[in-house]
N, C-alpha and C positions, 0 to 999 in steps of 0.2 A: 504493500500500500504506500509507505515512503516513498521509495522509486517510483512509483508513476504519480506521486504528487512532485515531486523534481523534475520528472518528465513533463507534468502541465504545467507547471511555472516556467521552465523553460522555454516552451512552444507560445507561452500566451506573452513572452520576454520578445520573441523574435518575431511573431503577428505584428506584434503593436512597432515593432522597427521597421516589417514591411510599410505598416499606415503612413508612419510617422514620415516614410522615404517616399510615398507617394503623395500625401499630405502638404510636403514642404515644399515643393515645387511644379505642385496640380499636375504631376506625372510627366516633366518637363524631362529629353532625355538628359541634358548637360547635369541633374541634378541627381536622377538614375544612378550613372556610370559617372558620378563624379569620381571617386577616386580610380577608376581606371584610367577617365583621360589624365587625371595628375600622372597617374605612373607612364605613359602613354609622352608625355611632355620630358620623362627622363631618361626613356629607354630608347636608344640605337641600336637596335636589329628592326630588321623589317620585317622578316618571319614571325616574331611574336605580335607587333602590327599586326600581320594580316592574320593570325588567329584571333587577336582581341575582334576584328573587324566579324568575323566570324560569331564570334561569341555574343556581338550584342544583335546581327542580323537572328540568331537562333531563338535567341531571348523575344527580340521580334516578333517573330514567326509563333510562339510560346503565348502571346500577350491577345496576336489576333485570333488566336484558336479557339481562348477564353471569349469574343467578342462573338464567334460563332455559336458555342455552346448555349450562350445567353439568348441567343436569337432563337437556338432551336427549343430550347425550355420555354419561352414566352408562345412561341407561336405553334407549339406539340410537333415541331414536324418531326420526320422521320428520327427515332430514337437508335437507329442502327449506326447512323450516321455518326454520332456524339462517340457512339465506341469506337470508332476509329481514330476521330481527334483525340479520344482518352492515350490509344493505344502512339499516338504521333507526339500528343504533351512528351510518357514515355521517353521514346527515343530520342526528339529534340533537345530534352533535361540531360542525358547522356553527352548526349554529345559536347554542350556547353562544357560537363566536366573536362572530356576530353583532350579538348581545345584549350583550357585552362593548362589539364595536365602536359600538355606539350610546350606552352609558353613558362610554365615553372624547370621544365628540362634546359628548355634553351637557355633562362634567364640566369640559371644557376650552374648550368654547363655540367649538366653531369650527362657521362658516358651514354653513347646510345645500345653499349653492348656489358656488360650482359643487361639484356633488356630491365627496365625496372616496372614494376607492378602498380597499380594506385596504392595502395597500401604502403611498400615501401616511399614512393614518393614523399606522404606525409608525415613516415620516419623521419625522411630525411628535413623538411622542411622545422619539427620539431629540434632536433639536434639543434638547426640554426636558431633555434629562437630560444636555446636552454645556452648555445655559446653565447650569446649576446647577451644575457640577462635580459632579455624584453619582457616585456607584459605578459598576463596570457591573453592568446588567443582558441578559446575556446574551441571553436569549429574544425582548428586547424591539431587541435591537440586529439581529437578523435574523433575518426572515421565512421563508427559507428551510425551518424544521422544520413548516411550516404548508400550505407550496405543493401538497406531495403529499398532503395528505389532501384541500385544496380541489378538486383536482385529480380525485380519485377521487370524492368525491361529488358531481362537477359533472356527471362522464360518467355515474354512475347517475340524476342526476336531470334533467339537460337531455340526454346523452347519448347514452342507448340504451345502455348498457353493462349489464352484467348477473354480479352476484358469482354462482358457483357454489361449495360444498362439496363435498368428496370424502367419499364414505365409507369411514370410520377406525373401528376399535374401541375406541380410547381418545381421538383426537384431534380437533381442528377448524381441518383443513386447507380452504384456499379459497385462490381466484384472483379476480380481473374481468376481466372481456376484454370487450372492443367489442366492433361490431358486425360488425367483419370476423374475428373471434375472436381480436385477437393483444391478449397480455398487456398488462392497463395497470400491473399491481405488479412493479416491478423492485428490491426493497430488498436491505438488506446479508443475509450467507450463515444470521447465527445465526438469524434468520426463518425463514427457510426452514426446508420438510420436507424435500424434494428437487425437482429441475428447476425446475419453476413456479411451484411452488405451495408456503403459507406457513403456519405457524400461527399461527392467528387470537387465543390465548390470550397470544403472545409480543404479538405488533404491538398487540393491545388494551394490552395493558398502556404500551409505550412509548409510546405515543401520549394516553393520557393521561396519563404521567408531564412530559409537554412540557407539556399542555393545565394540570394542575394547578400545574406549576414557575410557565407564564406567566402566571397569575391571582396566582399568592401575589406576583409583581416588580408588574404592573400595580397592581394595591391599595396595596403598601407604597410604589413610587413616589407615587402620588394623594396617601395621606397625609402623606409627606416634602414635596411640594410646598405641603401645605397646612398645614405646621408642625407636625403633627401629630404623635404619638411612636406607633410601632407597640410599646411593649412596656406600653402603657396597657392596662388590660385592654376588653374588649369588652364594646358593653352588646346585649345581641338586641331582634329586633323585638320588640312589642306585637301577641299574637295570635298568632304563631308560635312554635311549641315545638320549640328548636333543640334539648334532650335526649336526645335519639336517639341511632340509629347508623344508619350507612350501610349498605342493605341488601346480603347477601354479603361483607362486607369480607374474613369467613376466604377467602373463596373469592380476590379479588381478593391476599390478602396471600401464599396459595399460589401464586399465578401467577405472582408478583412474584419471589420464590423462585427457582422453575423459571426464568425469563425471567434472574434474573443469574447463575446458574448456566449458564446457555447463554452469557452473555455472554463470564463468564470464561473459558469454554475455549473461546470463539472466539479470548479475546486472548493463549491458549496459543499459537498459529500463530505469531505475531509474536515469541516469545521466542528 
């Protein structure tokens, strides 16, 4: 019972930093990837460029998929559909890692042989931040908040696993299950609809509230190592016009909403 009150305190810690990073600049991208473009302003390689480029087009792609699910919950249409954007959130979250985990290889110049693993990667990223005496960085001190989503998009994409939605009148509820049909999602209760199955508006959002936490530590870490001052201002690419806003964000900053409000009166139980 402890551990998943640390677990809900935690998750309702990194909600309310999603809000809070949507909130401050009504979903503005410069305000998004702030500390990316700072790191982005200190780094000469191009190759790690054009993965960060990479990584905010995926996040992108992530933000308008949310824009579509909403469309298809308000207006019932077809609920097969929604499983496939579930099943694309998935693999597009992977990939962001990915891309990340390639730009911390480059940045830190370790070996491309013998190959290194995720796991080891944030070995090695730990060591550098226990040489340093730095702060902690939570996200980057354990892998753990990472496992289950690799997890889940490994069995839909090497797997044979298969996300289903339910139809809801208001909601986007879903599960995956193997191929023997037993549930691969086992998470904590505020997720949940009921029995097995979960809402997909709640979990979206915590999971990138992790995904957004662990880029803004990874970047500011880079920086600190590189002497760098993250409260420099940022300068943007050449050619890209970071002015924007992140597509849906009301939509994202509602969910966010709803999602700590489930939290909280999950952490009513425990009082």
């Amino acid at each position: 019972m402890e551990k998943e009150m640390v677990q809900l305190k935690d998750d309702l810690t990194l909600v309310q930093y999603l809000e809070e990073l949507f909130e401050k600049g009504n979903g503005e991208i410069q305000v998004i990837h702030e500390a990316m473009y700072k790191f982005i302003a200190i780094n000469n390689n191009e190759i790690i460029d054009d993965h960060l480029k990479a990584v905010r087009q995926e996040l992108a792609k992530i933000y308008i998929l949310v824009g579509r699910m909403q469309e298809g919950k308000i207006n019932q249409t077809d609920f097969r559909y929604t499983s496939l954007d579930i099943e694309l959130f998935f693999v597009k979250y992977r990939t962001v890692i990915d891309h990340i985990i390639e730009s911390i290889k480059l940045y830190f110049e370790i070996p491309p042989k013998p190959r290194k693993n995720l796991w080891e990667i944030f070995e090695i990223l730990n060591k550098k931040i226990e040489e340093h005496q730095l702060e902690d960085y939570p996200l980057l001190k354990s892998s753990l908040w990472f496992k289950d989503i690799a997890n889940y998009r490994n069995g839909l994409v090497h797997g044979g696993s298969n996300c289903m939605v339910f139809k809801h009148d208001t909601e986007i509820i879903f599960q995956i299950f193997d191929l023997n049909f037993d549930n691969i999602i086992n998470d904590l209760e505020y997720l949940k609809y009921e029995k097995n199955v979960y809402y997909f508006r709640y979990f979206l959002v915590v999971y990138m509230a992790y995904l957004h936490y662990f880029l803004n530590d990874i970047f500011n870490l880079m920086i600190t190592l590189n002497g760098g001052n993250i409260k420099s201002q940022p300068q943007f690419i050449e050619n890209e016009m970071p002015f924007g806003t992140i597509d849906n964000s009301d939509i994202i900053k509602s969910w966010c909403k709803d999602c700590i409000n489930a939290i909280e009166q999950e952490l009513t139980k425990f009082n």
